[in-house]
C-alpha positions as CSV (number, residue, x, y, z in Angstrom):
1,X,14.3,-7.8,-18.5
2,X,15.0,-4.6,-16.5
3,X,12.5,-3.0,-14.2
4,X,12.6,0.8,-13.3
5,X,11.5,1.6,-9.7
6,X,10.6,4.8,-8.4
7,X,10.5,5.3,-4.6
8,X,7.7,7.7,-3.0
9,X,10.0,8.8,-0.4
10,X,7.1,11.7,1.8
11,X,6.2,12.8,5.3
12,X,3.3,11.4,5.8
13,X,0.9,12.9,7.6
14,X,-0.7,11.4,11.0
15,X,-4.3,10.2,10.4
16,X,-4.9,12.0,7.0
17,X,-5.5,9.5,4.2
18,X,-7.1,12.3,1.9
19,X,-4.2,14.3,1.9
20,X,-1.3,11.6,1.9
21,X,-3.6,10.1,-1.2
22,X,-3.0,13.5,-2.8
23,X,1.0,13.0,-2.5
24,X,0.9,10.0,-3.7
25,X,-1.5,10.6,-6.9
26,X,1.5,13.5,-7.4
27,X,4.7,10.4,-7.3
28,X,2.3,8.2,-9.6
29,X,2.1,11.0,-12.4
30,X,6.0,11.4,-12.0
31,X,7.1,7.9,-12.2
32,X,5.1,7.7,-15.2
33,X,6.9,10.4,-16.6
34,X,10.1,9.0,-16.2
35,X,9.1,6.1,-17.6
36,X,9.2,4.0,-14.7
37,X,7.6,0.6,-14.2
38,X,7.1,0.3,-10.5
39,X,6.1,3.3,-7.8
40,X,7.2,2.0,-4.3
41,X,4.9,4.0,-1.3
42,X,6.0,3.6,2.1
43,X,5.2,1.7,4.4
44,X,1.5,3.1,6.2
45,X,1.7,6.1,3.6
46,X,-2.3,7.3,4.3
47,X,-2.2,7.4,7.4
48,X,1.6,6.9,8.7
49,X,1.2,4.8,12.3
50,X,-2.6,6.5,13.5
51,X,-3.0,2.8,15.2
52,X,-5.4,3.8,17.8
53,X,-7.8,4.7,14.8
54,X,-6.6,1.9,12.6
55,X,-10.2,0.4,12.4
56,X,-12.1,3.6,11.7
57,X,-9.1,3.8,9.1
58,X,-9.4,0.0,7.6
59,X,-10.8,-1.0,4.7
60,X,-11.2,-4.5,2.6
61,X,-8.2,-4.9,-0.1
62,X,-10.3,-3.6,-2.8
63,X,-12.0,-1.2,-0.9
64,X,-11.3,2.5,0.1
65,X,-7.6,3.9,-0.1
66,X,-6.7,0.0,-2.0
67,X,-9.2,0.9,-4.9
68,X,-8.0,4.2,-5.0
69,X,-4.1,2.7,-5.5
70,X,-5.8,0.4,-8.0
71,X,-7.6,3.4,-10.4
72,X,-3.9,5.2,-10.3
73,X,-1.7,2.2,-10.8
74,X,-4.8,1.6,-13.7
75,X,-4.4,5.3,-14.9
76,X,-0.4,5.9,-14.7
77,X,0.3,2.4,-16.3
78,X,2.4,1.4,-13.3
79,X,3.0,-0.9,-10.6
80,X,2.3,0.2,-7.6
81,X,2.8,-1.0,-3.8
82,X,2.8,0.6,-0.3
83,X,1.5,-1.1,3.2
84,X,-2.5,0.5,4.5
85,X,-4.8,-0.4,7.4
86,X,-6.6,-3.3,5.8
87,X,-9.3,-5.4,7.0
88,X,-8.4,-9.0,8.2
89,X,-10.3,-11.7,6.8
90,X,-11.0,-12.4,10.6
91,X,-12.2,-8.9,11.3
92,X,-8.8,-7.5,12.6
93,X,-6.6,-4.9,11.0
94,X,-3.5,-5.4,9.6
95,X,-0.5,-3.6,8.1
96,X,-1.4,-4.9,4.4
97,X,0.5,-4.3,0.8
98,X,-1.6,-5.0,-1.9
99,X,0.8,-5.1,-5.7
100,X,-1.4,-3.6,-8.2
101,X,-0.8,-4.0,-11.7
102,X,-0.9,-1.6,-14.6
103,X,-4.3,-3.0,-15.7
104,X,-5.3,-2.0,-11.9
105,X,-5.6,-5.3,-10.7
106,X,-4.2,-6.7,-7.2
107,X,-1.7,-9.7,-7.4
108,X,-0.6,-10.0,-4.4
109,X,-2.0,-9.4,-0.8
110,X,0.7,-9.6,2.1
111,X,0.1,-8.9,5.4
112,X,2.9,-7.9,7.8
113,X,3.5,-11.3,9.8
114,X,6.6,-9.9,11.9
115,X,5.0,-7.2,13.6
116,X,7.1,-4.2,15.5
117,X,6.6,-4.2,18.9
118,X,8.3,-1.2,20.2
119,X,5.8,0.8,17.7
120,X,3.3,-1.6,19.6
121,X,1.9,-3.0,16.4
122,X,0.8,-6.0,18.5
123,X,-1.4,-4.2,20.7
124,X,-3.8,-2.7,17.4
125,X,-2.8,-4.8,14.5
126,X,-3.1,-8.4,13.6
127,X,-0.3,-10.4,12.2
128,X,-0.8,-11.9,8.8
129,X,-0.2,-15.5,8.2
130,X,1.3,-16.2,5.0
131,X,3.4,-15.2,2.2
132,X,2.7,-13.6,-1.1
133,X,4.1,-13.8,-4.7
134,X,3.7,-12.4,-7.7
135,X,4.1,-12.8,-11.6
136,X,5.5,-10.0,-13.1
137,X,7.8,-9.1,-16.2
138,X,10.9,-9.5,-14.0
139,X,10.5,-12.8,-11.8
């Protein structure tokens, strides 16, 4: 089976989720009018790399910016994935992708466990600790 994958390619603006949200509610709408099966968001698209404020700007995987993704993946009939500020399971914040499904659902939850120092990542975020796969139509 053949997947079609449309890449959000934007300039994200520093520390405005609201606003980056609204760009990518606009490449949601457009891949599902091309018919495409998966919308790829870049990595930290709502807030691009606003680490000193990554806790005010974290929220739980099905929480916040995440549900949002979910209600548009849910809407546009679409896969959708793209890293956020999400809450750590041991109260950190890490640079987190979350694969929704067309039904809105998350499959998968990864967590960046290579973090990039010379954007100092280690100094705000924690590293995840695991992998994370996915059924879909295509493997």
């Amino acid at each position: 089976m053949q997947a079609t994958i449309s890449l959000g390619q934007m300039d994200v603006i520093l520390g405005e989720p609201a606003r980056n949200l609204e760009k990518a509610r606009a490449f949601a709408a457009q891949a599902a009018a091309r018919g495409s099966d998966v919308l790829v968001l870049p990595e930290l698209w709502s807030t691009a790399y606003d680490l000193e404020r990554a806790d005010m700007h974290a929220t739980a995987p099905d929480e916040g910016t995440f549900a949002a993704v979910a209600e548009l993946a849910l809407e546009h009939r679409v896969y959708i994935i793209g890293s956020l500020l999400g809450k750590m399971p041991d109260g950190g914040v890490g640079n987190t992708a979350v694969l929704f499904s067309p039904e809105g659902q998350g499959l998968a939850t990864y967590s960046k466990i290579h973090l990039f120092r010379l954007m100092d990542e280690e100094q705000y975020l924690t590293a995840g600790n695991k992998l994370a796969l996915a059924e879909t139509p295509w493997g």
